[in-house]
C-alpha positions in Angstrom: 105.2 79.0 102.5 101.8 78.0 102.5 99.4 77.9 99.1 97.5 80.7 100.2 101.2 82.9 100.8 102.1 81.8 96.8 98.7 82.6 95.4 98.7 85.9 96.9 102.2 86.5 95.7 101.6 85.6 92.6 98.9 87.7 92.1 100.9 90.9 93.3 103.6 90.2 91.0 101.1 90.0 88.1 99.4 93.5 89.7 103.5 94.8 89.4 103.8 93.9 86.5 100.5 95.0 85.0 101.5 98.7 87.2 104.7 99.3 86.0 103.2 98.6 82.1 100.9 100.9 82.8 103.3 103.5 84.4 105.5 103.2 81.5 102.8 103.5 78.3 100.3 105.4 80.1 98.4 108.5 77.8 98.6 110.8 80.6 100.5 112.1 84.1 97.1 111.1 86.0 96.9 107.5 84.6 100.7 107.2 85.3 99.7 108.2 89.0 96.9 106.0 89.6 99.2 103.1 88.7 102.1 104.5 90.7 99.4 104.5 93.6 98.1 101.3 92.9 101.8 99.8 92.6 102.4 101.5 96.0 99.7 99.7 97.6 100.3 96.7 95.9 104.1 96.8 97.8 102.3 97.3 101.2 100.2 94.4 100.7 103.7 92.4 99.7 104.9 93.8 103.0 102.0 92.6 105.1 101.4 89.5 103.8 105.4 88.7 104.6 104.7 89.7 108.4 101.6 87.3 108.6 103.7 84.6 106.8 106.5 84.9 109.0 104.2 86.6 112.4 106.5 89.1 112.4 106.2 93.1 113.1 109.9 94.2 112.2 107.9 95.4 108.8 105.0 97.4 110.8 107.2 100.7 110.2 108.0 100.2 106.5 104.2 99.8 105.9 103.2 103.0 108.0 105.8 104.5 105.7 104.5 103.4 102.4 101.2 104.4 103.3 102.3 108.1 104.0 104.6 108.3 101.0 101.7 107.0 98.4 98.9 108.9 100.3 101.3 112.2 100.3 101.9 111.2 97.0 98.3 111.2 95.7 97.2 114.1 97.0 100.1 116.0 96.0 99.4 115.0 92.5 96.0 115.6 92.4 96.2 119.1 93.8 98.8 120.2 91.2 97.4 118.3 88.4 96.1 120.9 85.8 92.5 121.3 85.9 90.3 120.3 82.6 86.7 121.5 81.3 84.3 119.4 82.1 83.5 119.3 77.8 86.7 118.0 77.1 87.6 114.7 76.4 90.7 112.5 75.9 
């Protein structure tokens, strides 16, 4: 594996990590989301940057199908998320 291959995977397991803290002490069901999104996205890049490593495509469907899941996953969220005033606060 080349330097640039460990850098970046070292920087996605911190992003994990950092995610699933997040996930698991976050205030509210919106910041658990955002991280859950950003976790998501975080496991495509992992995806990606293990078929440029290794040149491969064999992984081209399991990142088509990350990015539907976390995008349906969003916008779900978002559309049933109760709605606030705009005066209040956390």
């Amino acid at each position: 594996m080349s330097t640039v291959g460990i850098i970046c995977a070292v920087m996605l397991g911190v992003t994990g990590i950092l995610c699933i803290i997040r996930i698991v002490r976050g205030p509210s069901m919106l910041d658990r989301t955002v991280a859950a999104d950003v976790l998501m996205a975080a496991t495509a890049g992992a995806f990606g940057i293990e078929a440029a490593i290794h040149r491969s495509t064999t992984t081209l469907p399991i990142l088509v199908v990350l990015a539907l899941v976390g995008f349906l996953g969003s916008v779900s969220i978002a559309r049933f998320a109760p709605q606030t005033d705009e005066g209040d606060q956390r």
